[in-house]
C-alpha positions in Angstrom: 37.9 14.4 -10.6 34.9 16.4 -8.8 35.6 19.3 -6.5 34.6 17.1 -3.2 37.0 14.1 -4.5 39.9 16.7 -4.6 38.5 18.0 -1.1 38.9 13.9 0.2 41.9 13.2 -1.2 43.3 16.2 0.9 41.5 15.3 4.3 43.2 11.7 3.8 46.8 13.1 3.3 45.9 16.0 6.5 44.7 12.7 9.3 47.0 9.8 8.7 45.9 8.4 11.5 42.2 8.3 11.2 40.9 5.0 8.8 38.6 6.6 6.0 35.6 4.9 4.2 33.8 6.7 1.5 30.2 6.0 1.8 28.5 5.4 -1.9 25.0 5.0 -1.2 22.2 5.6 -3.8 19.5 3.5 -1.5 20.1 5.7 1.8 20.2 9.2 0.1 21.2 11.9 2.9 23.7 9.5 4.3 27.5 12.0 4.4 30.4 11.0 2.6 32.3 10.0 4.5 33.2 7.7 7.7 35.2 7.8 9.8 37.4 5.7 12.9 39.9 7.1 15.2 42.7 5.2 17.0 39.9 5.9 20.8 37.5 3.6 18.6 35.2 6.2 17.4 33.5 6.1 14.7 32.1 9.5 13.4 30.5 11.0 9.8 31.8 14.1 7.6 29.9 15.2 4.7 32.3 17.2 2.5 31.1 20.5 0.8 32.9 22.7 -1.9 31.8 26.3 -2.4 32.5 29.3 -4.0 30.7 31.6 -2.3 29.7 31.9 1.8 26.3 29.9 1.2 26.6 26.0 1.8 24.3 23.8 -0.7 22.4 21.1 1.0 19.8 18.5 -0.1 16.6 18.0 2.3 17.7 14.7 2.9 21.3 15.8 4.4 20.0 18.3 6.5 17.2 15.8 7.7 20.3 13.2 8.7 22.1 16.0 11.0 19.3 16.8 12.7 19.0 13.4 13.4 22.0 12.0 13.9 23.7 15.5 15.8 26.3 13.4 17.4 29.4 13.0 16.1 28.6 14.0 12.5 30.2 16.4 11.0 30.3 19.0 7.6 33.8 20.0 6.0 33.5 23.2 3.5 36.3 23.9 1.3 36.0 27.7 0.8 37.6 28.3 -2.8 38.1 31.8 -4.4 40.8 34.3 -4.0 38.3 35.7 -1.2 38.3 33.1 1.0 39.9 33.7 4.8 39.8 30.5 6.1 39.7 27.7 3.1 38.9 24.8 5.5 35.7 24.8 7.6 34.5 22.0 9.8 31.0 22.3 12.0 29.1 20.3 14.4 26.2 18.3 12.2 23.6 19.8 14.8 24.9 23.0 13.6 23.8 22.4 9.8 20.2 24.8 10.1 22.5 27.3 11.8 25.1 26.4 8.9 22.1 26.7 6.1 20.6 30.0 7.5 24.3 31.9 7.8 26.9 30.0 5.6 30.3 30.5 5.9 29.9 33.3 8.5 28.7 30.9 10.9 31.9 30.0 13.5 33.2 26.8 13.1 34.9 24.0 15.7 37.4 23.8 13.5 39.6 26.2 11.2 42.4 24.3 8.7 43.0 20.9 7.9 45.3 20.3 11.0 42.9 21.2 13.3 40.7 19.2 12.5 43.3 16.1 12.3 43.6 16.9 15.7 39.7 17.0 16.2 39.2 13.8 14.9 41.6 12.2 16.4 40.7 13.6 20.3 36.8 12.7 19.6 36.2 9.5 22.6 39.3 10.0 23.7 
């Protein structure tokens, strides 16, 4: 199982309440990984990212997606290393060129997997 399948299966067992569909799409490349529904009825996307160091790997396609979808998209890093201060990292998808040009360092909306449990499930509400 691939870094970002491990980083799913604990988002799924962190929101209980929010109804997860993995989005497997060769034909739309760019599209994020995931989306998601909220007991408010809002649906929302997170793209899930793994890194072991501050910079955050995207494809031209993914960044081209956030900057045109910049509403309730989303991008949740997994920091891993002994180094890292805050493991789980969620930011705004209109943030992603601020996101590309300063990694890591860039403030989040969200720090930890419960916060943003409780993120999801206030977006529409």
């Amino acid at each position: 199982m691939g870094p970002e399948a491990k980083l799913y299966k604990k988002l799924i067992k962190a929101t209980p309440k929010i109804v997860w569909n993995r989005l497997e799409n060769l034909s739309n490349v760019g599209t994020p990984d995931l989306l998601g529904y909220n007991t408010s009825s809002t649906f929302f996307t997170v793209e899930l990212k793994v890194t072991k160091s501050n910079k955050v790997r995207f494809s031209p396609h993914q960044i081209a997606f956030h900057v045109t979808h910049p509403n309730n998209t989303f991008i949740l890093a997994e920091a891993l290393g002994p180094r890292a201060a805050n493991r789980f990292q969620m930011y705004r998808g209109s943030r992603i060129l601020d996101l590309v040009a300063c990694g890591l360092k860039l403030d989040a909306c969200s720090l930890g997997l419960d916060a943003c449990n409780l993120f999801f499930n206030e977006l529409g509400a």
